[in-house]
MDAnalysis code that builds the backbone (N, CA, C; Angstrom):
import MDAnalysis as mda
import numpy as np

u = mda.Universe.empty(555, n_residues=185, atom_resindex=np.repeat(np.arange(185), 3), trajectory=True)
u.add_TopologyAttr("name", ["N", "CA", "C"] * 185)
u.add_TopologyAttr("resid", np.arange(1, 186))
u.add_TopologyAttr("resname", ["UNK", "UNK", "UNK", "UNK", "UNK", "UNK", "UNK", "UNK", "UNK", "UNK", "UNK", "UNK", "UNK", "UNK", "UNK", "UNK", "UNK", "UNK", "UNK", "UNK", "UNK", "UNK", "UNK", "UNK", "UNK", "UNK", "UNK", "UNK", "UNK", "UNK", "UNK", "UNK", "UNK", "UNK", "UNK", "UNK", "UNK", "UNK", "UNK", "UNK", "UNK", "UNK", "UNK", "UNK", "UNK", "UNK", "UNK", "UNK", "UNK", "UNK", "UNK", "UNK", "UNK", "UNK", "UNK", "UNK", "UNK", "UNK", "UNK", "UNK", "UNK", "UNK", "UNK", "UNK", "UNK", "UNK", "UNK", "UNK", "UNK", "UNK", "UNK", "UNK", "UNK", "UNK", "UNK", "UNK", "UNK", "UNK", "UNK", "UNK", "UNK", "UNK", "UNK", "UNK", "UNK", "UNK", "UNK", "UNK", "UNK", "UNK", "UNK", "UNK", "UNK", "UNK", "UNK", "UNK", "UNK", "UNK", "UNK", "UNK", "UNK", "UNK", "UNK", "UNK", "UNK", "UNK", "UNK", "UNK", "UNK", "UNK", "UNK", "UNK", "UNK", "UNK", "UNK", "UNK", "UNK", "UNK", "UNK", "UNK", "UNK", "UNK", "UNK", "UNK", "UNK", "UNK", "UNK", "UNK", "UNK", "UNK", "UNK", "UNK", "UNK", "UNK", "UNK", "UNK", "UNK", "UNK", "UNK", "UNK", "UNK", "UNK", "UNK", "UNK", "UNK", "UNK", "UNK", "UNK", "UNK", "UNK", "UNK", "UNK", "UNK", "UNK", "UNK", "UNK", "UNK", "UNK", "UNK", "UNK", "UNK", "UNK", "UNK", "UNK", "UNK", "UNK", "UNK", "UNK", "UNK", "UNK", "UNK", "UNK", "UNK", "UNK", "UNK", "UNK", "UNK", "UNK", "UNK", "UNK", "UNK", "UNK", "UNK", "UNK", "UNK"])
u.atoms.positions = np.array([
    [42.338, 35.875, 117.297],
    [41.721, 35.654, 116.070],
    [40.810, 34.451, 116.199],
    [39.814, 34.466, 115.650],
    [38.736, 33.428, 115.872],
    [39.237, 32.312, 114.433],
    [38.833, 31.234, 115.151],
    [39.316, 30.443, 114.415],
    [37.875, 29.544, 113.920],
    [38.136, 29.734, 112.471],
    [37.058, 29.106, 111.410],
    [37.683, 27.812, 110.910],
    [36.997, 27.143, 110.734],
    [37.171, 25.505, 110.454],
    [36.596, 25.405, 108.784],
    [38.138, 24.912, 107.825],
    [37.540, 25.183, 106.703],
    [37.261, 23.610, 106.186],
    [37.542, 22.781, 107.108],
    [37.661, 21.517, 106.336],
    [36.033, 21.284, 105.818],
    [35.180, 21.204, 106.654],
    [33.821, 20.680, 106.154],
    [33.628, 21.214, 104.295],
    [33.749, 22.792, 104.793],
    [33.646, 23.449, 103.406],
    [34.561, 22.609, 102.076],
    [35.722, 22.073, 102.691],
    [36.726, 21.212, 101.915],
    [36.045, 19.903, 101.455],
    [35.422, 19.717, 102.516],
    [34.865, 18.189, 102.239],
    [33.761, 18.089, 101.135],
    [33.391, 19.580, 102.149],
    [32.294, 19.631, 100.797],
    [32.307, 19.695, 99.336],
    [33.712, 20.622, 99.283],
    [34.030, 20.846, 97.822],
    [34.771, 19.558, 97.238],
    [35.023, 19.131, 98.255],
    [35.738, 17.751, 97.530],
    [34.500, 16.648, 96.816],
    [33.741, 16.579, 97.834],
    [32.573, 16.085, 97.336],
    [31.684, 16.006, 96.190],
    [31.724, 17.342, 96.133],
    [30.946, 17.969, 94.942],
    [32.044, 17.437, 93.322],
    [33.432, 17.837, 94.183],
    [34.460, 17.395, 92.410],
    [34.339, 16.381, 92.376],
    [34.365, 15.498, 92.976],
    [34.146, 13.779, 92.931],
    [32.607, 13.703, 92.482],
    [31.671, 14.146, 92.754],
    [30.493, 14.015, 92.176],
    [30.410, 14.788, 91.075],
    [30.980, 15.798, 90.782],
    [31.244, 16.504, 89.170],
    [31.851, 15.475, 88.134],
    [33.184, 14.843, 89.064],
    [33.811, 14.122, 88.173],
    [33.069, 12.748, 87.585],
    [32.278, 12.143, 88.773],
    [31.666, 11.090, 88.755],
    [30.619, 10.677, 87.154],
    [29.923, 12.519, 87.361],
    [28.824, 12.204, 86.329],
    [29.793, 12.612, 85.051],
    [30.750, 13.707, 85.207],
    [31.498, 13.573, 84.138],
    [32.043, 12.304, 83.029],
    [32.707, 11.351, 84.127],
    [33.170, 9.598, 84.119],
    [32.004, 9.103, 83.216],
    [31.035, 9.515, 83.911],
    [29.563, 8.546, 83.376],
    [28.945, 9.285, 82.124],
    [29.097, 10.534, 82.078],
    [28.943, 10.778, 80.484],
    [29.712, 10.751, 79.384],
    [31.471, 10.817, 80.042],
    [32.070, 10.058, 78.721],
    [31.996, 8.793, 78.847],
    [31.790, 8.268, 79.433],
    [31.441, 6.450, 79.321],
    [30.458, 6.174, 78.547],
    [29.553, 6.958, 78.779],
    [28.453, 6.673, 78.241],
    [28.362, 7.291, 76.527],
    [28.765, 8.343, 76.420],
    [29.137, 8.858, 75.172],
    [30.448, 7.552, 73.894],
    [31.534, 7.235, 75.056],
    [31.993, 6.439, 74.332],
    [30.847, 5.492, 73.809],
    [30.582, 4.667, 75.062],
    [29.730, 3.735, 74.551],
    [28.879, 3.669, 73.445],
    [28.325, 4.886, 73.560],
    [27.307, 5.285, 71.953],
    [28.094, 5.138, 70.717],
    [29.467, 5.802, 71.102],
    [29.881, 6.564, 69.981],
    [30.443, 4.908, 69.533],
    [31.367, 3.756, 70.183],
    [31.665, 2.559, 69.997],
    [30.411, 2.088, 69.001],
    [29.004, 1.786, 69.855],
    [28.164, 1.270, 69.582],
    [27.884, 1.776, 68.026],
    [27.940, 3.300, 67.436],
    [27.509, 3.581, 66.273],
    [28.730, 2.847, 65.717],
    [29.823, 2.648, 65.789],
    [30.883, 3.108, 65.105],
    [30.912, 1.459, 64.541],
    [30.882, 0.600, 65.780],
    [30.383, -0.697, 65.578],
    [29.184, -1.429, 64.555],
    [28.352, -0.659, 64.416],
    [27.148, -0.515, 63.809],
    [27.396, -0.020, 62.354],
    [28.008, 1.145, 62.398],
    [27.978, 1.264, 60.840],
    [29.502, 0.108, 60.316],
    [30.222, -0.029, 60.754],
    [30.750, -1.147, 60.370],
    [30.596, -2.787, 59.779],
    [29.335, -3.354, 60.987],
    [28.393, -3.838, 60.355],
    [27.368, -3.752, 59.408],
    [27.069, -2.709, 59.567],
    [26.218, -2.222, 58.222],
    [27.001, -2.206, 56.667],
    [28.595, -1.424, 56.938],
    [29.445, -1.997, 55.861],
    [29.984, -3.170, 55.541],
    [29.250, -4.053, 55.785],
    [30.190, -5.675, 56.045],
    [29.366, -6.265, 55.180],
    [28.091, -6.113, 55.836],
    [26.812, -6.473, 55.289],
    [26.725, -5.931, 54.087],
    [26.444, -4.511, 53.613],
    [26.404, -4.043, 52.343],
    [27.726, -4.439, 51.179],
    [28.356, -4.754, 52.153],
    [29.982, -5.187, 50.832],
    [29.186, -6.746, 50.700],
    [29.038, -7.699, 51.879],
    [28.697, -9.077, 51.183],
    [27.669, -9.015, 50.320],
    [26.543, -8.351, 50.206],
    [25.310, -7.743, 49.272],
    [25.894, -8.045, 48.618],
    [27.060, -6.736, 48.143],
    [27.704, -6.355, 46.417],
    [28.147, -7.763, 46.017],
    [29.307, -8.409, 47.079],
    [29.733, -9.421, 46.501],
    [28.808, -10.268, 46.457],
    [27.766, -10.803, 46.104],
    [27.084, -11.851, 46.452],
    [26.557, -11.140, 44.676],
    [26.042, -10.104, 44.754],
    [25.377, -9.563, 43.459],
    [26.318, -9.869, 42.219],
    [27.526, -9.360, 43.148],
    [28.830, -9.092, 42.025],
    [28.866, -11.178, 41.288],
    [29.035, -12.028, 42.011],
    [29.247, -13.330, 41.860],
    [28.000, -13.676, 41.074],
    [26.754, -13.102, 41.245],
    [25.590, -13.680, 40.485],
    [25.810, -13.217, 39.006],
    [26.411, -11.910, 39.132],
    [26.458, -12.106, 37.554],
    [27.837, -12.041, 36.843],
    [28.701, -12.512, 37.606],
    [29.819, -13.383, 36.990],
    [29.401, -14.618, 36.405],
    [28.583, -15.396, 37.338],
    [27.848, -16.595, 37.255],
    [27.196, -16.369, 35.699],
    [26.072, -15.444, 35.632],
    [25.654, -14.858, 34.270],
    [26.584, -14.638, 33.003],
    [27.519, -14.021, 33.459],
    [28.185, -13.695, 32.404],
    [29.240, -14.969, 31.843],
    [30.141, -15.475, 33.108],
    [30.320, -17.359, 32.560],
    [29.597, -18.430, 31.400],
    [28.332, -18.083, 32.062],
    [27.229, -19.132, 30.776],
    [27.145, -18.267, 29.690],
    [27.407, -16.966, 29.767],
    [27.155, -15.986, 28.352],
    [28.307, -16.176, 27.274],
    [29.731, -16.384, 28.432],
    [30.916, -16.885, 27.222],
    [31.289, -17.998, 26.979],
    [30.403, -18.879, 27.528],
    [30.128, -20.813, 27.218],
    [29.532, -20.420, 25.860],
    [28.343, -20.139, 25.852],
    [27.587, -19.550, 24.646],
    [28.027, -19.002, 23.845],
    [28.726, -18.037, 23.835],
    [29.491, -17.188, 23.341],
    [30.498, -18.460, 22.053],
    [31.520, -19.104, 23.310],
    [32.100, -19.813, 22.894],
    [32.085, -21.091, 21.562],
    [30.933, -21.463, 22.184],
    [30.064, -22.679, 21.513],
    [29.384, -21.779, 19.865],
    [28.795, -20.867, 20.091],
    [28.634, -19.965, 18.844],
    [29.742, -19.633, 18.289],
    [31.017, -19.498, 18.794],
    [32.131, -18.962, 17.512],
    [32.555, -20.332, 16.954],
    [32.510, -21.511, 17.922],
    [33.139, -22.505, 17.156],
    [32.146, -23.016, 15.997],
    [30.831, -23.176, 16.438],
    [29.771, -23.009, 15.200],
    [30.134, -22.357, 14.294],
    [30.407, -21.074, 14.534],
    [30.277, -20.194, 13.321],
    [31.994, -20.466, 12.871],
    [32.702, -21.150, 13.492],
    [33.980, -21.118, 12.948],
    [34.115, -22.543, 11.675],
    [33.285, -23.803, 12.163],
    [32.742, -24.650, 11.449],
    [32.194, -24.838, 10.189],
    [30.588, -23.457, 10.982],
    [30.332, -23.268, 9.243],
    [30.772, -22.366, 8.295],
    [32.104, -21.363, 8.435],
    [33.006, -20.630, 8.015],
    [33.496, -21.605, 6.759],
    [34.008, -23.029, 7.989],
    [35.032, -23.609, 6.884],
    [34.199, -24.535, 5.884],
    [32.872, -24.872, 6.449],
    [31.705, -25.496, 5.185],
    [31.682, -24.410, 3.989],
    [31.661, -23.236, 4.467],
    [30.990, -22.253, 3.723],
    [32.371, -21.817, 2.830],
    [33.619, -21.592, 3.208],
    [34.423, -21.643, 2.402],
    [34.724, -23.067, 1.458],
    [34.376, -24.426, 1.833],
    [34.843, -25.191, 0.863],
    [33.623, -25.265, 0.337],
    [32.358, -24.934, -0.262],
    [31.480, -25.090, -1.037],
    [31.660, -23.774, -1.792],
    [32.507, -23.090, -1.443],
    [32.685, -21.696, -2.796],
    [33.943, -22.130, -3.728],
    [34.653, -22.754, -2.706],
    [35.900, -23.698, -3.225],
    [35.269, -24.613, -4.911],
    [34.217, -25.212, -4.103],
    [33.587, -25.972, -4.905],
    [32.777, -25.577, -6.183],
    [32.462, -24.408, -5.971],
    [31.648, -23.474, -7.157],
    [32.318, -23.204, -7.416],
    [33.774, -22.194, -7.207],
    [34.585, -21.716, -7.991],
    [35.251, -22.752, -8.801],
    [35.604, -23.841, -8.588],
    [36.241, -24.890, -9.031],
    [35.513, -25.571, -10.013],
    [34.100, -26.078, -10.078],
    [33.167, -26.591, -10.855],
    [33.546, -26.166, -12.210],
    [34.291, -25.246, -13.129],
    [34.061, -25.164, -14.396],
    [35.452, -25.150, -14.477],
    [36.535, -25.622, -13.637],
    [38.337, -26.752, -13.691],
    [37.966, -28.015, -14.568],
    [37.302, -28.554, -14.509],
    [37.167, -29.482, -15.002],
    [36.780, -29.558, -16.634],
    [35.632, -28.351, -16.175],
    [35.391, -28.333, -17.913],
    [36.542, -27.645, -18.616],
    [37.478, -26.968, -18.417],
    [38.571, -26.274, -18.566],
    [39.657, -27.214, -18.745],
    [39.759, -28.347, -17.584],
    [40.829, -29.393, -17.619],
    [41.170, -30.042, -18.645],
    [39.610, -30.465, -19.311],
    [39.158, -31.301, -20.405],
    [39.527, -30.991, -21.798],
    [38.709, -29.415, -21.586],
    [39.138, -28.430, -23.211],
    [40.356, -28.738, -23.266],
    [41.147, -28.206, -22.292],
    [42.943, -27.492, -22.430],
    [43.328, -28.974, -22.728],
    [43.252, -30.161, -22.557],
    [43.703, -31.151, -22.905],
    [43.456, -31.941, -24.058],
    [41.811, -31.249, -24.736],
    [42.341, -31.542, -25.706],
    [42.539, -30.439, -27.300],
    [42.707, -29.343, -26.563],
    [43.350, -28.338, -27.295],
    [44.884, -27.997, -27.608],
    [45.589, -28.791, -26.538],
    [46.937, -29.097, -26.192],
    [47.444, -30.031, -27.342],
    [46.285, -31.065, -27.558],
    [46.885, -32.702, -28.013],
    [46.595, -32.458, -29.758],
    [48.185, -32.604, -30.059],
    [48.344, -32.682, -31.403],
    [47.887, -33.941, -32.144],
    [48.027, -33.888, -33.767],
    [47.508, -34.832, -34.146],
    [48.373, -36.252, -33.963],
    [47.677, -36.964, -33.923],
    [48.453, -38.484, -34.218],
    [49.033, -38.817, -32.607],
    [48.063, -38.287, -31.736],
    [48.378, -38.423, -30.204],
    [46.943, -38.789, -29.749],
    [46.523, -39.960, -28.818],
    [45.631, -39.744, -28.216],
    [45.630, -40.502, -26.852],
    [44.748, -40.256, -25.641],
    [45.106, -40.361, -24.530],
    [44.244, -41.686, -24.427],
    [45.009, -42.185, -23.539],
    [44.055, -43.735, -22.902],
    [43.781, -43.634, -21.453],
    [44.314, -42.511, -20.464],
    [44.019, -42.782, -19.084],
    [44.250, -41.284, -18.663],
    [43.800, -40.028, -17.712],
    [44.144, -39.476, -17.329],
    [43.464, -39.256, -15.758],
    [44.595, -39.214, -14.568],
    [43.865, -39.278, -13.538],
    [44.717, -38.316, -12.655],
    [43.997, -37.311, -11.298],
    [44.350, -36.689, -11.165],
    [44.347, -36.881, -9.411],
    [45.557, -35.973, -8.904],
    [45.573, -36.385, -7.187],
    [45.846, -35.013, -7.058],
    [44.938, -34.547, -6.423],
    [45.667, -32.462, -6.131],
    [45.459, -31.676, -7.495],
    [46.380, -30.949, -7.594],
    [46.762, -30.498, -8.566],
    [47.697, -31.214, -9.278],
    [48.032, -32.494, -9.368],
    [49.151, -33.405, -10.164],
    [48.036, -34.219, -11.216],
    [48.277, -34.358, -12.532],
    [47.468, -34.691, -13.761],
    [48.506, -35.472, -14.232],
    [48.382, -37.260, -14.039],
    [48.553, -38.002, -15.008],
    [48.108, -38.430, -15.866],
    [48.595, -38.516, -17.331],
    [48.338, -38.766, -18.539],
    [48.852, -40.224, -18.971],
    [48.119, -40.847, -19.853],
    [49.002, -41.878, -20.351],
    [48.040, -41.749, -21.670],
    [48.949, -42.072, -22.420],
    [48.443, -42.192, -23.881],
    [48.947, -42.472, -25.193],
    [48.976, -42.975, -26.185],
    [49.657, -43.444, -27.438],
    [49.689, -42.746, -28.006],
    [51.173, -42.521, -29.315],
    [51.344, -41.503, -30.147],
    [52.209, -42.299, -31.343],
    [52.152, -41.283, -32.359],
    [52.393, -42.186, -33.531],
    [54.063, -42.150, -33.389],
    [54.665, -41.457, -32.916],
    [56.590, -41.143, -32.531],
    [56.574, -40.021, -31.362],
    [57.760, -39.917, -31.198],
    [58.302, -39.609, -29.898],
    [58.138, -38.549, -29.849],
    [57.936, -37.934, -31.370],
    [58.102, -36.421, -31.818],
    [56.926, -35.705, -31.251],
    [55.713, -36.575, -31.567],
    [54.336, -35.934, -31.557],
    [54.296, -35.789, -29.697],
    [54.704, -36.765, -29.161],
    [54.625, -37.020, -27.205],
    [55.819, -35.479, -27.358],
    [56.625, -35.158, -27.845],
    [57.401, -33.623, -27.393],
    [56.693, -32.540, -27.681],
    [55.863, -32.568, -28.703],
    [55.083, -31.721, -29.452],
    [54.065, -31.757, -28.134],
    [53.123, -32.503, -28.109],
    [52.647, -32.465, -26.895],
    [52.784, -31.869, -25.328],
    [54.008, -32.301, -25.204],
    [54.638, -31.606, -23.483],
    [54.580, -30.277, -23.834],
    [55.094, -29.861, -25.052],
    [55.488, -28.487, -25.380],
    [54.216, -27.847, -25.408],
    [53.043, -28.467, -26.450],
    [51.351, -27.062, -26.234],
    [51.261, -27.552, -24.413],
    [51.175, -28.483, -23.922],
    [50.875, -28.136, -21.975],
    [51.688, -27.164, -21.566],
    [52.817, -27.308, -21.639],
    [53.768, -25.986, -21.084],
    [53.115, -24.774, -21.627],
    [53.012, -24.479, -22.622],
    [52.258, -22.696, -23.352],
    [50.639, -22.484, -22.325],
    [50.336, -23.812, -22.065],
    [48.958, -23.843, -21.802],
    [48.468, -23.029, -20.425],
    [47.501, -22.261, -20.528],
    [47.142, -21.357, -19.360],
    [46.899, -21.989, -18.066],
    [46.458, -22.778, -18.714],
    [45.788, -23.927, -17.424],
    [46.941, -25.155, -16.807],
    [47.548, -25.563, -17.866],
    [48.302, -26.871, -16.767],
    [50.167, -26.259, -17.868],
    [51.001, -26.722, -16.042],
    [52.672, -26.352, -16.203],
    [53.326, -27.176, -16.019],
    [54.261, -27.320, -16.204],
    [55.323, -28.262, -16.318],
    [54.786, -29.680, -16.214],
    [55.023, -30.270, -17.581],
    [54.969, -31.286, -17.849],
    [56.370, -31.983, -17.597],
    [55.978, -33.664, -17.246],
    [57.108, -34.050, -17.248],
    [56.886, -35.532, -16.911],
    [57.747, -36.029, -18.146],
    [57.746, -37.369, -18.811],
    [58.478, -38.455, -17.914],
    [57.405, -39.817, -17.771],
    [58.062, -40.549, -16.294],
    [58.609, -41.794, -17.619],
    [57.550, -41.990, -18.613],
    [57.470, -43.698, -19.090],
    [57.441, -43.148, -20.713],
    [57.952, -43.779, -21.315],
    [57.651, -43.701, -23.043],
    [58.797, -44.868, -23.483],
    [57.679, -45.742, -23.952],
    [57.955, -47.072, -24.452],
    [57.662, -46.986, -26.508],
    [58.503, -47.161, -26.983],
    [58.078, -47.567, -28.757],
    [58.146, -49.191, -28.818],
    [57.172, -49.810, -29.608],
    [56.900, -50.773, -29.886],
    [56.015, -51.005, -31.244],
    [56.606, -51.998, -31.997],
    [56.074, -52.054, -33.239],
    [54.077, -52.794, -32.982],
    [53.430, -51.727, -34.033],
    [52.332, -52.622, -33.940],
    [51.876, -52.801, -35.297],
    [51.275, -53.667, -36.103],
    [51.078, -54.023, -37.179],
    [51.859, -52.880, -38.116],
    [53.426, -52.817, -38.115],
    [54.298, -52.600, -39.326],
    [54.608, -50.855, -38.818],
    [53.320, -50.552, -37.633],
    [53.909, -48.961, -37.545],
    [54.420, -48.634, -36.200],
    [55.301, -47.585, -35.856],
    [55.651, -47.525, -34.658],
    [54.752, -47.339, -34.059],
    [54.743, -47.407, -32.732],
    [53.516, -46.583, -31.184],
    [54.324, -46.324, -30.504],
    [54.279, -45.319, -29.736],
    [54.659, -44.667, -28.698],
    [53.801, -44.666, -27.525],
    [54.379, -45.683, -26.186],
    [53.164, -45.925, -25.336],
    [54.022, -44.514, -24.564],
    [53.131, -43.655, -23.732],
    [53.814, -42.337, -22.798],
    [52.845, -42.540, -21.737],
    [53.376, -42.111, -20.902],
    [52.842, -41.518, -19.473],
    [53.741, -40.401, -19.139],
    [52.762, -39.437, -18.778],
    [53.634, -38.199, -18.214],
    [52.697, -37.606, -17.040],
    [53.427, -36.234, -16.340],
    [52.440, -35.776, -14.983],
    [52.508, -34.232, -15.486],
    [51.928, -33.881, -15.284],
    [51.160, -32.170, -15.509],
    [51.059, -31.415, -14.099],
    [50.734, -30.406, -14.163],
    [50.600, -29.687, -12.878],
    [49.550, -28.925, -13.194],
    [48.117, -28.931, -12.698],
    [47.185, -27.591, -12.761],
    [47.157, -26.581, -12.191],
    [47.384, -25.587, -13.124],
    [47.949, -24.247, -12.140],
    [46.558, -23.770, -11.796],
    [46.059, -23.151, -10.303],
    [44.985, -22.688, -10.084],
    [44.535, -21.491, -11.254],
    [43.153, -22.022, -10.697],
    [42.436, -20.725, -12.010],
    [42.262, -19.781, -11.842],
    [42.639, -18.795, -10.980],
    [42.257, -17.967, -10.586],
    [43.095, -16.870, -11.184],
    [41.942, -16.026, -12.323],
    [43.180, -15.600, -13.610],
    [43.440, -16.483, -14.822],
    [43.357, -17.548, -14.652],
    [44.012, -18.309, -15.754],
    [43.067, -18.674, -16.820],
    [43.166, -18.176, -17.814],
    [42.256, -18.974, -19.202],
    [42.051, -17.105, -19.471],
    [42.128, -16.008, -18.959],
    [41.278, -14.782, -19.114],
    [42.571, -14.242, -20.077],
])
C-alpha cells in the first residue's frame, strides 16, 4: 500500500482554523469593542441628559422658591390688611353704640336721678351720679336691666348725705353693653 502523508494537509487545516479562529477572535473583539464603546456612549449621553434635567429641574425650583417668598410676603399683607379692614367695619358698625349708649341712658334714667360721670373700659359702663333716695338709684338699675342695649347692672358705692335739709344719694354703679348686633331692633 502506498503510503500518503497526511500531516502537511493537517497542518494545513490546522492553519487555516487558527487563521479562521484568529479573524473570528478579531471580529468579536472588535464587535465587543463597538458594542462597549456604544453602550458606553449612550450611557454618557444619559448622564449628561439627566444632569441637563437636573440642572433645568433646580432652575426652576430656584423660580418657584422666590414665587412662594412672594407668595408668602403677599398673604401676610393681605393677612394685615384683612385685620385693618376688619377693625374699620368694627368701627362703622360700632359708630352709632355710642349714639345708642347715650339715648338708652338717658331713656333708662328716671326722674329725680341725674348722672355726674360715666366712663367706659370694653364693654364695662361706669356710672356715677346723684339721686334724690335710694329708691329712684333701684328704679334706675331696674329700666338698665329691661334695656336692649346695656345688662346687668350692679351697684359698687351709694352714699346718702344730707344737703341743704334734703337727702342725696351719691351712687356709682357698672353696666355691661351688650353688643349690638340685633339689639335696639
Amino acid at each position: 500500500m502506498a503510503r500518503i502523508n497526511l500531516l502537511p494537509w493537517r497542518d494545513e487545516l490546522r492553519r487555516e482554523q487558527q487563521k479562521n479562529f484568529l479573524v473570528v477572535l478579531v471580529i468579536a473583539v472588535s464587535v465587543a469593542v463597538v458594542v462597549m464603546f456604544g453602550v458606553h456612549t449612550y450611557g454618557e449621553d444619559r448622564i449628561n441628559y439627566q444632569a441637563k434635567r437636573n440642572s433645568y429641574l433646580k432652575k426652576e425650583i430656584a423660580k418657584l422658591d422666590k414665587q412662594i417668598k412672594e407668595i408668602k410676603k403677599l398673604d401676610a399683607t393681605k393677612k394685615r390688611l384683612q385685620a385693618r379692614l376688619n377693625i374699620i367695619q368694627r368701627l362703622q358698625a360700632s359708630r352709632p353704640e355710642v349714639v345708642h349708649l347715650f339715648d338708652e341712658l338717658v331713656k333708662t334714667l328716671p326722674e329725680g336721678v341725674f348722672l355726674t360721670r360715666v366712663s367706659q373700659k370694653g364693654n364695662i359702663i361706669k356710672i356715677s351720679g346723684k339721686a334724690q333716695s335710694n329708691a329712684r338709684v333701684s328704679s334706675y338699675m331696674w329700666n338698665l336691666d329691661k334695656s336692649n342695649w346695656l345688662d346687668q347692672p350692679k351697684l359698687n358705692v351709694i352714699k346718702t348725705k344730707l344737703v341743704g335739709g334734703s337727702r342725696v344719694s351719691d351712687f356709682t354703679l357698672n353696666v355691661i353693653q351688650k353688643h349690638t348686633e340685633g339689639a335696639g331692633k
